[in-house]
C-alpha positions, 0 to 999 in steps of 0.5 A: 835483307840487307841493311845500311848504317846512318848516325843520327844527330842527338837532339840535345847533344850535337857532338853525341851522335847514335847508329841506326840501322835500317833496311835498306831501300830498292830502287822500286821502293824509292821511286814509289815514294815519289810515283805521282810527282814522277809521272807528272815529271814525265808527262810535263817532258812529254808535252814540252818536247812537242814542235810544229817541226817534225824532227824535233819531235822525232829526235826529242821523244826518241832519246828520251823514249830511251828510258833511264833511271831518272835519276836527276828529277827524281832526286829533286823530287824527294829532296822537296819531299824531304823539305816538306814543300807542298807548291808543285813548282818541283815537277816542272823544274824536275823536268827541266833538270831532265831536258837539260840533261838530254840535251847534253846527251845529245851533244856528248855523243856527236862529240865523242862519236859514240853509237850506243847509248842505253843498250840501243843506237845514239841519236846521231846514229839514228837521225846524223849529227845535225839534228842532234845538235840542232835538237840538243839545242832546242831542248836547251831553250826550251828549258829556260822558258820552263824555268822562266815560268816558275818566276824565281829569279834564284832557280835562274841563276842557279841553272844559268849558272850550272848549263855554263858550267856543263859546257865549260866542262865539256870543253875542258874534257875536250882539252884532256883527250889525247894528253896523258899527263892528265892529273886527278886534279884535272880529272875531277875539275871535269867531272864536277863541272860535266856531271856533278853540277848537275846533280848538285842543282837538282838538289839545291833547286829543291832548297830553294823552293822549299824556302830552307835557310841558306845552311840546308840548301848548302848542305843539299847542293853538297849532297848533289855535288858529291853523289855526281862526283861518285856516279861519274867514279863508277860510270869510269870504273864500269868502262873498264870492268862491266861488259856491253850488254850490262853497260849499255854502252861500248865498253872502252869507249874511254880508252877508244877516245883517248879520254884520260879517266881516273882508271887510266890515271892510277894504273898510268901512275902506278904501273911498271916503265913499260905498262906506264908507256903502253897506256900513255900511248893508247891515250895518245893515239886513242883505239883500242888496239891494246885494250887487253894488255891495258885492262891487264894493267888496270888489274894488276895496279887496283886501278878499279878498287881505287875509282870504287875507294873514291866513290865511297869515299864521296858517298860517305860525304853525301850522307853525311851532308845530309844528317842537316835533314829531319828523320823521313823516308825521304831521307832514307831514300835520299841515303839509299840512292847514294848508296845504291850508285856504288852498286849499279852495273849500268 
């Protein structure tokens, strides 16, 4: 059995603080916690996505039939658990985290032209740019009449607020592509913004709807926020060290798009005058005519060790935001699931 260490804050000595370890939870334990709540989840995505018009249906159950983990929703699941919320406002909002993230989906993969996504064709393959534009967008409405419906004008502003943010990252990304004199900096602006708010307002609507003081939302936003940051540092470093079948996805995609990820960042920074001058080339140009002499100097330069490093490194900041929470086996899933991201292959 493997095992995970936590420190716990001493009740009567906030600065004394003692080490337990506990096993380590699976994925399939960790959903379980939540199971009912999660199927309502789906069931609410079910009904929502349905339309009078025909191709909405079919372009709306297609990627979300595709599966994944869930990941969003479920996280604002057991932070709602964890928060002891006894409302059912949670689900429903669970599914519009999990909308809202289909529809970028849906647009991310006109915009960078991709064809495979979760082991299987993207949307615009299947059914053409327009509609997954076009259906991307409906999603997108159809989310804010959800969140319209729990009446609380804060859950408002918090989604208003992170779907700019999306868009405003995604554009920032577009920026990026081509330019190899990307820095880290502009790096992570990308991705808290692409990725991680997202993550941050799951967690924080759940805050929110708990009614926990302004500190535990905070701190849960930051948990959010940083396990976004370390699932992003992992899903670049896979594009480089996974394979297509584990992936899910075409691995090079990055490099394919020109994308300056941190990888491409460190081992540019890090390499030799001419492996520096092969990589900004390949940004420059996008393809992947030198994808093996590429991954050759991502290797060389511990470019995927660095990603991984940083990913720990926003782990260790999740947990630790956390330590606010009381002891529960919400908690403990809460843990797990940062722990596991640094472990997945997909």
């Amino acid at each position: 059995m493997r095992f995970y260490d936590i420190y716990v804050r001493h009740n009567n000595n906030p600065s004394k603080a003692y080490k337990l370890e506990l096993p380590m939870m699976t994925l399939d334990q960790i959903q379980a916690l939540v199971a009912d709540q999660f199927e309502s989840t789906n069931q609410i995505i079910l009904d929502r996505l349905q339309s009078d018009v025909v191709l909405v249906n079919q372009v709306g159950h297609y990627i979300v039939a595709a599966g994944g983990k869930r990941l969003r929703p479920m996280l604002l699941l057991l932070t709602a658990n964890a928060l002891n919320y006894k409302g059912n406002y949670h689900s429903n909002l669970a599914a519009v985290i999990e909308l809202i993230h289909t529809a970028t989906l849906l647009h991310d993969d006109v915009v960078d032209e991709s064809d495979l996504r979760r082991g299987r064709q993207t949307a615009n393959a299947m059914f053409g740019n327009q509609a997954s534009v076009l259906v991307g967008d409906y999603l997108y409405s159809r989310s804010f009449q959800m969140m319209v419906e729990v009446g609380e004008m804060r859950v408002m502003e918090v989604l208003s607020e992170t779907t700019n943010q999306i868009a405003a990252g995604e554009v920032l990304q577009l920026m990026n592509v081509n330019d190899p004199d990307v820095n880290e900096a502009n790096y992570y602006q990308v991705i808290e913004r692409k990725t991680a708010i997202l993550f941050a307002a799951a967690t924080q609507l759940a805050a929110i709807l708990a009614g926990a003081d302004q500190d535990t939302e905070q701190a849960l936003r930051e948990y959010g926020m940083q396990l976004g940051i370390a699932f992003q540092l992992v899903d670049d470093a896979l594009d480089y060290a996974a394979n297509t079948e584990e992936l899910g996805k075409n691995v090079g995609d990055d490099l394919a798009e020109g994308k300056p990820t941190l990888p491409l960042i460190y081992a540019m920074q890090h390499a030799d005058e001419a492996g520096k001058e092969l990589i900004r080339h390949a940004i420059e140009q996008g393809g992947l005519d030198s994808m093996d002499a590429i991954l050759d100097i991502i290797k060389q330069t511990g470019a995927i060790e660095y990603t991984y490093q940083a990913a720990e490194q926003a782990v260790a900041k999740a947990i630790e935001s956390i330590s606010i929470l009381a002891d529960s086996e919400y908690k403990q899933a809460l843990i797990a699931i940062a722990e596991l991201s640094l472990k997945r292959n997909s």
